[in-house]
BAZABA-95456 format. One record per residue (C-alpha): residue in one letter; z, y, x. Coordinates in steps of 0.02 Angstrom, whole numbers, plus 32768, in hexadecimal, padded with zeros to 4 digits. Each point is the difference from the previous one (the first is absolute). Example, Ala and Ser with C-alpha at 12.3 -4.5 7.8 and 13.67 -1.06 7.14 Angstrom:
BEGIN
A81867F1F8267/S7FDF80AC8045/
This chain:
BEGIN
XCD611D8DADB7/X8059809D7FFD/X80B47FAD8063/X7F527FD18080/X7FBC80A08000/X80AD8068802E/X803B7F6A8079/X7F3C80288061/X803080BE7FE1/X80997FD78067/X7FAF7FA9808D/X7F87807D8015/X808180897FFF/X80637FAC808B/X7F687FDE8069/X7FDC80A57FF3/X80B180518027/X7FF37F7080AF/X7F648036802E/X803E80D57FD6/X80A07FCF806B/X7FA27FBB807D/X7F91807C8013/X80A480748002/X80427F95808F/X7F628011806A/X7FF680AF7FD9/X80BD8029802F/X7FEC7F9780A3/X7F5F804A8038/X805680B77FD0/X808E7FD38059/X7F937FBF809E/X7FB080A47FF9/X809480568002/X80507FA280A4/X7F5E80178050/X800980C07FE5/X80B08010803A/X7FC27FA280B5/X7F7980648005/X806380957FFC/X807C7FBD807D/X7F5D7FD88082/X7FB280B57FD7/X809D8062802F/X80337F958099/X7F398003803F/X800B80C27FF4/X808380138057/X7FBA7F8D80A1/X7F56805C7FE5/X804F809F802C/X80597F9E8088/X7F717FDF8054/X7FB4809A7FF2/X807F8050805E/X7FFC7F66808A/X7F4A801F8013/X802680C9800B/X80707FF5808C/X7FC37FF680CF/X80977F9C803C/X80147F547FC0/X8097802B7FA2/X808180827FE0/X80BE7FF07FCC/X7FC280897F6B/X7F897F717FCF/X80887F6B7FFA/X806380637F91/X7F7680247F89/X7FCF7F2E802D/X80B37FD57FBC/X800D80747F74/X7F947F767FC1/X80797F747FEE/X8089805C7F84/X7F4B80397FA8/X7FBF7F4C7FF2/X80B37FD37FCC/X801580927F6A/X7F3E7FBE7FCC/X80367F428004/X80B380207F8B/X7F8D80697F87/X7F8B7F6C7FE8/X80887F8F7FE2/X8042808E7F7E/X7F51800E7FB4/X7FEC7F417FE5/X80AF7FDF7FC8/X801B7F878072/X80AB8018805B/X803B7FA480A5/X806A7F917F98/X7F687FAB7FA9/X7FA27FDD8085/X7FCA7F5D803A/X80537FA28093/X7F6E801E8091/X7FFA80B27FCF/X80B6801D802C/X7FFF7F7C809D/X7F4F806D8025/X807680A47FED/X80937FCE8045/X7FA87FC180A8/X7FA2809C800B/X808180877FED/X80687F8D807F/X7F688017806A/X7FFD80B97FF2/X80AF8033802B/X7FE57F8E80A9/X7F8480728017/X805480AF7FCE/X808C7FC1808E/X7F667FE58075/X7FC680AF7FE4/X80BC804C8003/X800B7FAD809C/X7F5B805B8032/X803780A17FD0/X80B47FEC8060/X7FA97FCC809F/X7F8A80AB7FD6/X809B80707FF8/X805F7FBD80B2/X7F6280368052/X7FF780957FA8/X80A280308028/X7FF47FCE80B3/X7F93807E8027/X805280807F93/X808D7FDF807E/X7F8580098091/X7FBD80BE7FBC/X80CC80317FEF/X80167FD180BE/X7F7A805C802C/X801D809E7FBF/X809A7FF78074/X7FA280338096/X80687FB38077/X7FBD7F77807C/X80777F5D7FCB/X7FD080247F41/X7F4580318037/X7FF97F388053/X805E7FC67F6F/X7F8A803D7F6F/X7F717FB78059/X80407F577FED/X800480217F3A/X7F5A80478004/X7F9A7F797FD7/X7F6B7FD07F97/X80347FB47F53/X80037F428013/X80017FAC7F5D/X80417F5B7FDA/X7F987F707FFC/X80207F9D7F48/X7FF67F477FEF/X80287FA67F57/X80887F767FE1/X7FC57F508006/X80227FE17F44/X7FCB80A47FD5/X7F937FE37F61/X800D7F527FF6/X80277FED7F3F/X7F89806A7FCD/X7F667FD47F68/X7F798068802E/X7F9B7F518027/X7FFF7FC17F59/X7FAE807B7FB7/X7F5D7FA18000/X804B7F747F8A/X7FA480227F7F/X803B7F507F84/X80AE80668016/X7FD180977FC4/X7FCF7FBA7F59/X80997FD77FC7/X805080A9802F/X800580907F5E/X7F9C80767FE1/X809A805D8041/X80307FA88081/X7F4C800B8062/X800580C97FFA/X80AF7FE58053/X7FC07F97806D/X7F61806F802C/X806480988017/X80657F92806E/X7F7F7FD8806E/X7FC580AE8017/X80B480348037/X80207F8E807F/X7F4280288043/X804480C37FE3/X80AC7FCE8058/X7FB67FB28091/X7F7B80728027/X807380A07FF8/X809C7FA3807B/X7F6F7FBE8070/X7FAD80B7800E/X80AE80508015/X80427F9E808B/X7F677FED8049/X7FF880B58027/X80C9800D802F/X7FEE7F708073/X7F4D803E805C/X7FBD7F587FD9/X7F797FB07F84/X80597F6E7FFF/X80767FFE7F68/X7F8080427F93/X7F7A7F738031/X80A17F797FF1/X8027804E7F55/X7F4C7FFB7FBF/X7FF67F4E803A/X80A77FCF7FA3/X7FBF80467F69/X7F4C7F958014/X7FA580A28028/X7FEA809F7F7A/X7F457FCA7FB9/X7FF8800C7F45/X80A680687FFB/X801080C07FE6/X8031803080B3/X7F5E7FB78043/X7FC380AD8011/X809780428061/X7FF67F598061/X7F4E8013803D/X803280BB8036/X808F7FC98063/X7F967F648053/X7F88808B802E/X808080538063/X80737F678054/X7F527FD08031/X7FE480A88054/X808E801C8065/X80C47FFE8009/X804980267F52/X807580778077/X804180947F80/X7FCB80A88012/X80A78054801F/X80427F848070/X7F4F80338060/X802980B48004/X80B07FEC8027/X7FCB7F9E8095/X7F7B805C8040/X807580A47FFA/X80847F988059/X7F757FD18097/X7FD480AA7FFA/X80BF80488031/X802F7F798069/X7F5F805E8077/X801080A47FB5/X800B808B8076/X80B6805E7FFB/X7F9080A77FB7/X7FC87F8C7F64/X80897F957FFB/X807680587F82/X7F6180167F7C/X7FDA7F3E801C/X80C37FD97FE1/X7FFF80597F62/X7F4A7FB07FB9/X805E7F578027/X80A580497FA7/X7F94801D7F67/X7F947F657FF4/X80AB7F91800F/X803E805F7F7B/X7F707FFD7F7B/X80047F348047/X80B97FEE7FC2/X7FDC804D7F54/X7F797F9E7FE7/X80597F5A8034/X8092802A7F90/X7F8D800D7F71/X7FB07F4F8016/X80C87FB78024/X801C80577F50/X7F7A7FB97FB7/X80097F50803A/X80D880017FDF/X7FC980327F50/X7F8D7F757FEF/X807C7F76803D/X807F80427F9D/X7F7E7FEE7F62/X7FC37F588021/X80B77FBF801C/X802B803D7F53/X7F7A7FBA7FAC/X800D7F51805C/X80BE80147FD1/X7FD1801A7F40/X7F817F727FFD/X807A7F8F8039/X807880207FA0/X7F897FE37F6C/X7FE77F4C8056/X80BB7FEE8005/X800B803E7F39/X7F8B7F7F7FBD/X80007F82807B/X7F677FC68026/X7FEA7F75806C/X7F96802F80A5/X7FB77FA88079/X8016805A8092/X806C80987FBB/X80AC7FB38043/X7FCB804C80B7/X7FC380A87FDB/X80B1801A7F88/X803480778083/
């Protein structure tokens, strides 16, 4: 009776420790749940703040858009991308353990993005020949003399910026449509779907900011409203806000920017100017080329910066695949 009475003792003690460690388990998961839905949270607020103000200064401005407001509209990519590695930092969750869509997701996105810092470079180049054309055309005319006189008027021409048009391929690898599969998602971590969220939100982020940028370096709506459409449209994400300013404005008129605007109104104002006003008009022209160049060597900065960043961090990644060698599906192509 007693042998009975210590083996039930036993029983009831081991039910009891199951049923305490269980509870433990659920507990620990549920904290840690908590604690990975904290860290995205954090991730959303600071990148939402940041496109809040965005907007805000969209909406403040008369033109469409200004080459000031680009570089601000950049500065949130390298923000978005210091906010993404701290969320990886703050869930312990390094590139190396990350599931194989997540780094096919990444890989194809950043391979997306430096296609489109060359598009923008490209931009910027074609921004600076002009630019310097007429700086040419003001140097002749302070000559006075009638062969340079006929001469500068040939340079002095309205800004005419390049028309952009994406590669056929362009984009072609890239995940954002299966998103929706929602059998999927429950076998992904707890980790892994914060990855992948942030992921998302990136590549809305990425697509948005290129689309905006060119879109006001090339004097067209067009790139932005391909982008947009390559990324299955910004609803749900945290640019939606910026997005739905920007519409607004494409909608409205020409996103032409504001200081290629002044610079060519100046420039039709000299080409008629009488030879009384002509010297003042020569040096307002003189002035807005070079606040234009400072401004364009900033955003060059900027986006060199960026490409130089992503590289490295594709680089790194890779190398981690290379390391541990896991098999990929569709990795072998993008190992470049």
């Amino acid at each position: 009776m007693v042998l009975l009475l210590h083996k039930s003792s036993k029983l009831y003690s081991k039910l009891d420790n199951h049923i305490h460690n269980h509870h433990d388990h659920h507990h620990h998961h549920h904290h840690q749940s908590m604690e990975l839905s904290s860290s995205l949270q954090v991730f959303q607020l600071q990148v939402s703040k940041f496109i809040g103000q965005l907007a805000l200064d969209l909406e403040s401005e008369y033109e469409v858009l200004s080459l000031s407001w680009i570089q601000k509209c950049f500065d949130l990519l390298p923000f978005t991308d210091k906010a993404f590695a701290k969320l990886v930092l703050d869930i312990d969750y390094p590139m190396r353990s990350w599931e194989v869509d997540s780094i096919e997701r990444y890989l194809n996105y950043t391979l997306c993005l430096l296609e489109l810092f060359n598009s923008i470079s490209y931009s910027l180049s074609h921004l600076g020949q002009t630019r310097l054309s007429l700086s040419h055309g003001l140097s002749l005319l302070e000559n006075e003399n009638s062969s340079s006189l006929a001469s500068a008027t040939r340079h002095l021409k309205p800004i005419q910026l390049a028309c952009f048009s994406f590669s056929t391929n362009f984009g072609k690898d890239l995940h954002i449509q299966g998103d929706n599969n929602n059998n999927k998602a429950r076998f992904l971590s707890s980790k892994e779907m914060v990855i992948n969220e942030a992921l998302k939100e990136m590549e809305h982020i990425g697509f948005c900011v290129c689309g905006v940028v060119l879109s006001g370096l090339c004097n067209n709506g067009k790139p932005y409203l391909e982008l947009r459409k390559m990324a299955g449209g910004f609803d749900g994400s945290l640019v939606l806000m910026l997005d739905t300013k920007i519409n607004e404005q494409l909608l409205k008129k020409v996103p032409i920017l504001k200081e290629v605007k002044e610079i060519n109104d100046v420039v039709a104002d000299l080409v008629v100017a009488s030879d009384e006003v002509k010297n003042d008009v020569a040096k307002e022209l003189k002035t807005k080329l070079q606040v234009f160049e400072k401004l364009s060597d900033v955003v060059k900065m900027k986006v060199d910066d960026m490409f130089a960043k992503v590289m490295s961090q594709r680089t790194e990644l890779i190398d981690c695949i290379r390391v541990i060698k896991q098999p990929l599906k569709s990795v072998a192509s993008l190992l470049v």
